[in-house]
C-alpha positions in Angstrom: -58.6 62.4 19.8 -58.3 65.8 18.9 -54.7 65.3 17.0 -56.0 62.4 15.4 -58.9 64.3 14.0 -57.0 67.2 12.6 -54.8 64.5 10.7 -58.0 64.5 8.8 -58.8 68.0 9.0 -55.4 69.1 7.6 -55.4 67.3 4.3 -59.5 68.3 2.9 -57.0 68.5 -0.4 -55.7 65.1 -1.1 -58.5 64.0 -3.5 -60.6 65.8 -5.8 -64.3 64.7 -7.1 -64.3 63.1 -10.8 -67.3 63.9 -12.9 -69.5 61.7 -11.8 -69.0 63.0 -8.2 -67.2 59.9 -7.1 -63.6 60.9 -5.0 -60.3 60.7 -7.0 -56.8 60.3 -5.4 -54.4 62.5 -6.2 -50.5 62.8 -6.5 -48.5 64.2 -3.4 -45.0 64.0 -5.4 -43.9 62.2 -8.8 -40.6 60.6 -8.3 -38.5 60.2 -11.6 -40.6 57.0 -13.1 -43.5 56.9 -10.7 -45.5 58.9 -7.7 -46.3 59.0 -4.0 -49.9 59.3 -3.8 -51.7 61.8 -1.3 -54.1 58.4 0.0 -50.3 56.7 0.6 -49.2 59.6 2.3 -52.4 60.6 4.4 -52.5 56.7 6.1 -48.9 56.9 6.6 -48.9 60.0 8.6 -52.2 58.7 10.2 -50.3 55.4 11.4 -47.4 57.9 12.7 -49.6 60.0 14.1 -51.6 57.0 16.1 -47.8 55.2 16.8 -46.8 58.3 18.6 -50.3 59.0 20.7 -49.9 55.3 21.9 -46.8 55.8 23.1 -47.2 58.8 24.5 -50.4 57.4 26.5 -48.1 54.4 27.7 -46.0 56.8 29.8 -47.1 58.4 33.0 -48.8 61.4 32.8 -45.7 63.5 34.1 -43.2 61.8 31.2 -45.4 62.7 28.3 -44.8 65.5 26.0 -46.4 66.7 22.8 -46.7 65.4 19.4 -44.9 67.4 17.2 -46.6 69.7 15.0 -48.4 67.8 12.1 -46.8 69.6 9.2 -43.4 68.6 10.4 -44.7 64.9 10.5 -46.2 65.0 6.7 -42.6 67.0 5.9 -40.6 63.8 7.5 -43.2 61.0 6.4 -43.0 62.3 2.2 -39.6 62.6 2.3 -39.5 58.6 4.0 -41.6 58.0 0.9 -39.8 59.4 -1.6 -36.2 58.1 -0.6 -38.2 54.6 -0.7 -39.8 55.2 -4.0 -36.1 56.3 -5.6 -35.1 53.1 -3.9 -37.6 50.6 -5.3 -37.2 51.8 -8.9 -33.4 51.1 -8.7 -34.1 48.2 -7.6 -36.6 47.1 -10.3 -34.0 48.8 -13.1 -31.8 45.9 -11.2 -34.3 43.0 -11.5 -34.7 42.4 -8.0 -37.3 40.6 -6.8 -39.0 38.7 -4.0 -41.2 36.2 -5.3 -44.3 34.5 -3.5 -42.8 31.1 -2.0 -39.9 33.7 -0.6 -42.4 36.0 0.9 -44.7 33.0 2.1 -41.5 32.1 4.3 -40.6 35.3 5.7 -44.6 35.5 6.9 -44.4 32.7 8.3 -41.2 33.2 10.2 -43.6 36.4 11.4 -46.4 34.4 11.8 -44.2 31.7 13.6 -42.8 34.4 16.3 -46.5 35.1 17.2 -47.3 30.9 17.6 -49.5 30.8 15.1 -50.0 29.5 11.8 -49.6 31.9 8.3 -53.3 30.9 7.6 -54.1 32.8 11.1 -51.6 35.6 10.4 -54.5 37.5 8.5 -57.3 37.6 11.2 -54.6 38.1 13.6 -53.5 41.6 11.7 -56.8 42.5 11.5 -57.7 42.5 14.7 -54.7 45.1 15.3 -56.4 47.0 12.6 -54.2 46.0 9.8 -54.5 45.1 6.2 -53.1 41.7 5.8 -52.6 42.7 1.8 -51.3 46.0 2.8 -49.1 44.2 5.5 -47.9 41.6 2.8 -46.5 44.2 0.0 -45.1 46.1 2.4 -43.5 43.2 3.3 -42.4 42.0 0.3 -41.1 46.0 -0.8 -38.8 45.7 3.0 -37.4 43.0 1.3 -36.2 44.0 -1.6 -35.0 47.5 -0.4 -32.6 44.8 1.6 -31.6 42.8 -1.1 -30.5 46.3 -2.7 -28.8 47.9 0.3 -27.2 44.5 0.5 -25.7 44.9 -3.1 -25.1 48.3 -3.3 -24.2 49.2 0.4 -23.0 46.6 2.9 -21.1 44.6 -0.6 -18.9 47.9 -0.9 -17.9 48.3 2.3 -14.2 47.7 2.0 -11.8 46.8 5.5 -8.7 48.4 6.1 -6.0 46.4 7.2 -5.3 49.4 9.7 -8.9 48.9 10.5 -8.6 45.2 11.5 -5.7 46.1 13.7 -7.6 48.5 15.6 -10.5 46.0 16.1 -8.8 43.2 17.0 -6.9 45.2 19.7 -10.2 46.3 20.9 -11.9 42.9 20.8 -10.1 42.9 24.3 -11.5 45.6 25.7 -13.9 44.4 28.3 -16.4 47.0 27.4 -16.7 46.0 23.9 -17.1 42.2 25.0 -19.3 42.6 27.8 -21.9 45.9 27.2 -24.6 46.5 25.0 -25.3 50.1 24.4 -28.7 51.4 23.6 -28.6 54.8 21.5 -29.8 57.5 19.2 -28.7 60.1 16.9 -29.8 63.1 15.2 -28.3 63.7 11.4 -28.2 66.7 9.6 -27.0 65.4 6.5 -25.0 67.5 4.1 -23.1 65.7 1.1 -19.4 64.7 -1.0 -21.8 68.0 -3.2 -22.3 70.4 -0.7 -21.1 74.0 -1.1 -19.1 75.6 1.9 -22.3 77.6 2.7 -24.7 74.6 2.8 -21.9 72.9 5.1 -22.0 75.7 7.3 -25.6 76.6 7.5 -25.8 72.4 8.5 -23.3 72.8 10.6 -24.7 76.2 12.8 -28.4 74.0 12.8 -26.7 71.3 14.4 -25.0 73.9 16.9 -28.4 75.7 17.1 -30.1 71.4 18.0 -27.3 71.1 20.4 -28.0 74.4 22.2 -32.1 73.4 22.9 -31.0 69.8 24.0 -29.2 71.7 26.9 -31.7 74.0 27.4 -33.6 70.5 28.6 -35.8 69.9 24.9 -36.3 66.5 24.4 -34.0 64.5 22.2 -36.6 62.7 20.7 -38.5 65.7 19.5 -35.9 67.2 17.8 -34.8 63.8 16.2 -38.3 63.9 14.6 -38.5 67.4 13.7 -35.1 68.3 12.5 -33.2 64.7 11.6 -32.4 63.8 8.1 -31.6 60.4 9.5 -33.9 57.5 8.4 -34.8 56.9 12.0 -36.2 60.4 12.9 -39.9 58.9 13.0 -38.8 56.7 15.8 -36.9 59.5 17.6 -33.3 59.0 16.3 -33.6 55.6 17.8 -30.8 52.9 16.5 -31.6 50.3 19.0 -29.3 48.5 20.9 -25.5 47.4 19.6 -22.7 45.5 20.7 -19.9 47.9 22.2 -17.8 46.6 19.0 -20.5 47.6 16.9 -20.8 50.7 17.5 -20.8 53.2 14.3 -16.9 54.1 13.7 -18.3 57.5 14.7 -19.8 56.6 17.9 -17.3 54.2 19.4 -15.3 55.6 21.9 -17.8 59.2 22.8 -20.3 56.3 23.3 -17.9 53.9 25.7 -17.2 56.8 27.8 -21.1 58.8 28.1 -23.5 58.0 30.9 -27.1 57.0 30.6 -29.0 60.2 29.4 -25.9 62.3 27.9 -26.1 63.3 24.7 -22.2 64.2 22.5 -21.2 67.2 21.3 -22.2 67.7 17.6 -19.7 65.2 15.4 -18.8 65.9 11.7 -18.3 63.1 9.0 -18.6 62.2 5.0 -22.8 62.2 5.8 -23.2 65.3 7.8 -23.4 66.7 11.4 -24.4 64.2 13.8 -25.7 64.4 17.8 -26.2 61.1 19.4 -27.4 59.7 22.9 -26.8 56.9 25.1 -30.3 56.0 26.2 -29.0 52.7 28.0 -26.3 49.8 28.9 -26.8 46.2 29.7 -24.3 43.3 30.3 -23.9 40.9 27.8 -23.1 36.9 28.0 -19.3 36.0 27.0 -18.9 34.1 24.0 -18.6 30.1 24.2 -14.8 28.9 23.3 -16.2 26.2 20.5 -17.6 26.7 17.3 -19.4 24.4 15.3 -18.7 25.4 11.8 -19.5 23.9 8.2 -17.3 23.9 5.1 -19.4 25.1 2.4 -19.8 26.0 -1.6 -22.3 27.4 -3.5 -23.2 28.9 -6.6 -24.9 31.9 -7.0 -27.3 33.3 -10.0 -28.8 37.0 -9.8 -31.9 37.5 -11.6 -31.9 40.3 -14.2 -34.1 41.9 -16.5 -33.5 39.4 -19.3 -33.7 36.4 -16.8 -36.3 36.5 -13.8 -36.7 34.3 -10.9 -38.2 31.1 -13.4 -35.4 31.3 -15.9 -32.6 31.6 -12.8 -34.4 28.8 -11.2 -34.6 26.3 -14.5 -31.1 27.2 -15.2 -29.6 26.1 -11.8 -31.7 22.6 -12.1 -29.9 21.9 -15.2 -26.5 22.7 -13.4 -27.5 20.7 -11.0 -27.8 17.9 -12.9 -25.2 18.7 -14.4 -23.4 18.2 -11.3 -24.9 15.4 -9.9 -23.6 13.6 -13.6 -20.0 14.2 -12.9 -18.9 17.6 -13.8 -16.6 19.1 -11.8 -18.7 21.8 -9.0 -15.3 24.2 -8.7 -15.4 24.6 -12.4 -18.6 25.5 -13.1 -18.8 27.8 -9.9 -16.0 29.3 -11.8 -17.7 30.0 -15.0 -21.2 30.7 -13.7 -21.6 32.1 -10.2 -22.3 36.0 -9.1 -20.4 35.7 -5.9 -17.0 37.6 -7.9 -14.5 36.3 -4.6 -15.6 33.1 -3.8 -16.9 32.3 -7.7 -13.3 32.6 -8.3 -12.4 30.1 -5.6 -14.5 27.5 -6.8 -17.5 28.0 -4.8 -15.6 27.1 -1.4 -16.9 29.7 1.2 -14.3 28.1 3.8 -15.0 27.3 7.1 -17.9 29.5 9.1 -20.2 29.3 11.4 -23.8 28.8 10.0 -25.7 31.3 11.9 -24.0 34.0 10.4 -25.3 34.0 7.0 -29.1 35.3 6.3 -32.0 33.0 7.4 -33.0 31.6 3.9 -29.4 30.1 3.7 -29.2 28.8 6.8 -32.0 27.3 7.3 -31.2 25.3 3.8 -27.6 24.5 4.4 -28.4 23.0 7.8 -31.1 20.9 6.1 -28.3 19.4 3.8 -26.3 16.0 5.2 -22.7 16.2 4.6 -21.7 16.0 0.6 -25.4 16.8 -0.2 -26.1 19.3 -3.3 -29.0 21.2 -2.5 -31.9 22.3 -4.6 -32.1 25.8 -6.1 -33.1 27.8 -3.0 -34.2 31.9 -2.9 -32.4 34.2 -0.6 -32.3 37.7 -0.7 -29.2 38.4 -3.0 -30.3 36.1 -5.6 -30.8 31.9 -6.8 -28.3 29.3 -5.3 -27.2 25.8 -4.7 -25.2 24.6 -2.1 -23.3 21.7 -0.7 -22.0 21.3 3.0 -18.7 19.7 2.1 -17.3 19.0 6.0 -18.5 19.5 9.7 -16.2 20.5 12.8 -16.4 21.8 15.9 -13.8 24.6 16.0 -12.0 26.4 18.9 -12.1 29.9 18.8 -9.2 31.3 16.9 -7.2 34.8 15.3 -9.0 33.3 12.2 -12.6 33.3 13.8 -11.4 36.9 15.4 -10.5 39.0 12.1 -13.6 37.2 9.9 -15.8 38.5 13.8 -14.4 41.6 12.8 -14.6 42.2 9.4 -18.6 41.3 10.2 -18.4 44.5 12.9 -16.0 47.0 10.7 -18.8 46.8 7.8 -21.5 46.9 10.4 -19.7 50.0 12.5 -19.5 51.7 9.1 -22.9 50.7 7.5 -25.2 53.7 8.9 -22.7 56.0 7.5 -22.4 54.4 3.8 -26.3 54.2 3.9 -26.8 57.7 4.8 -24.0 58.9 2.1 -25.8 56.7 -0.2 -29.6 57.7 0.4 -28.3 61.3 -0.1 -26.8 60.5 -3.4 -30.1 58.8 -4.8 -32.1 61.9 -3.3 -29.8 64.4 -4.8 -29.9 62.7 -8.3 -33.5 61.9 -8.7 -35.8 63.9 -10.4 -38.7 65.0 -7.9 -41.7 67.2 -8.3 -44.0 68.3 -4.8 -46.9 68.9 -5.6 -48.6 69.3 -1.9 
């Protein structure tokens, strides 16, 4: 209780009285176009602040440690706020957006995973002590910071053929088909920028973090205090992968550690980097069959000249357009914002369904075979979509390389975010004012 109170205690600044007495908030950092507000600022660090006392009251007595200090936790929360406000604006300057029948669905996929109803989803935040309209922006902003690190991160991924060599030699490696590995990392992040000096003084803090975590400090502690990584509020924690997910970086260190090590530092294109195996588990082999669909679609990207309605109306009219005769390969051609298969007509090939994003899978499997789909939402923009054919598909070097492509670009997307977060950092314009 104490902590908690001197969340309060430590910001008596954050808003000033207006004339009439009445309290006005105030600005914590402008960022290029817009701000991060003190009010945003103080209830995010007050929901760290409570996230780490439960979980520190969930352990037993002798496992719990601290809370670090609370300037260190405004430090890591404005900075979290900051990188997102960079990140919505470019994404507004983009035109993406997440309308209200896209958002309806995603709460109710929430709402679904907690059997109830969206209509009970309110009443059910609130009595967990959240805002349902809070909960619902926040939501809706999650989503379009993935539609953009969709387009500008996990698109531009490009895979080596040297790359898919490697991988599909060590698709046979029984620890890459059969473990799951639970881990963490600590970044300090320097950039393609950085001076000599800045690389070195990054590189004797991550020496100087590698000498405490032998001295016995916790890992998670110093993940929060000292990481640059997006995950430092959770304690450097990057959840459990698949052994042939594994960050490039990781890979083989992580194969070969035992529950509880942490590496040596590791340098790469983002920075100096520390991480931990917290855990392994077994995993299930994968069946032999494959039920795969032949599919095309066309996809339309809103813009700032053409929002969601526009996009919408004009894919009805190609529809129909379709559905009168005109040939689907053509127009995909002509129209659609998928550049590779665009060019190919639309045809995505043959794949299994469950690998694309929800929102598309959830419509194509509605669709009987040679059915044209309404204009559906997804997160990278407008489509409509036909299931051309249906098989069920033994497991193949074709299923193999498209497997690993999916777990190169994964393997190499916490790098490419990290590079790319610390390229919209470096080149916005922001102003602290706390």
């Amino acid at each position: 209780m104490a902590l908690f109170l001197g969340a309060h205690q430590a910001f008596p600044q954050t808003r000033e009285l207006g004339g009439t007495g009445e309290l006005l908030d105030g600005v914590a950092a402008i960022v290029d176009t817009g701000v991060v507000l003190r009010s945003e600022l103080n209830q995010r660090v007050q929901m760290v602040v409570d996230g780490l006392q439960r979980v520190q009251e969930q352990l037993p007595p002798e496992q719990r440690q601290p809370i670090a200090p609370l300037p260190i936790i405004e430090e890591q929360v404005l900075e979290q706020l900051i990188v997102r406000q960079i990140q919505l604006q470019r994404a507004q300057r983009f035109g993406i957006t997440v309308g209200d029948g896209m958002l309806n669905q995603a709460l109710s996929n929430v709402a679904q995973r907690g059997n109830m109803t969206l209509e009970q989803l309110p009443a059910a935040l609130a009595g967990e002590g959240l805002d349902y309209l809070t909960f619902r922006q926040e939501t809706r902003e999650q989503m379009i910071l993935e539609q953009l690190r969709q387009r500008e991160v996990i698109r531009e991924i490009v895979v080596a053929p040297r790359e898919m060599t490697l991988c599909l030699a060590r698709s046979t490696s029984e620890s890459a088909q059969t473990l799951d590995y639970n881990i963490s990392h600590i970044l300090i992040s320097t950039s393609s920028s950085s001076t000599a000096a800045e690389i070195n003084q990054a590189r004797d803090e991550v020496t100087e973090i590698h000498q405490l975590l032998l001295s016995g400090e916790s890992f998670e502690q110093l993940a929060l205090t000292y990481s640059d990584a997006p995950t430092s509020l959770e304690g450097g924690s990057l959840g459990w992968r698949e052994g042939s997910q594994l960050p490039t970086l990781f890979a083989d260190i992580v194969i070969s550690m035992d529950t509880g090590d942490h590496s040596d530092p590791l340098q790469s294109g983002s920075g100096f980097h520390i991480v931990k195996l917290n855990e392994v588990r077994g995993t299930q082999s994968q069946a032999v069959m494959v039920d795969q669909l032949r599919i095309r679609h066309i996809l339309m990207e809103p813009t700032e000249v053409m929002d969601d309605s526009v996009v919408e109306q004009r894919l009805v009219g190609i529809r129909e357009q379709i559905l009168g005769g005109e040939d689907f390969a053509i127009i995909a051609q002509n129209v659609s914002d998928d550049p590779v298969v665009g060019a190919n007509g639309g045809d995505m090939g043959w794949l299994d369904p469950t690998v694309f994003v929800p929102e598309f899978s959830e419509a194509i499997q509605r669709l009987e075979q040679g059915e044209l789909s309404e204009p559906f939402r997804t997160r990278y923009g407008w489509h409509i979509a036909e299931v051309m054919d249906s098989r069920s598909y033994d497991t193949s070097e074709e299923l193999k390389e498209e497997r690993c492509a999916v777990q190169i670009r994964s393997s190499k997307a916490e790098e490419e975010e990290a590079l790319w977060l610390r390229r919209l950092r470096d080149e916005a314009f922001v102003d602290i004012l706390i």
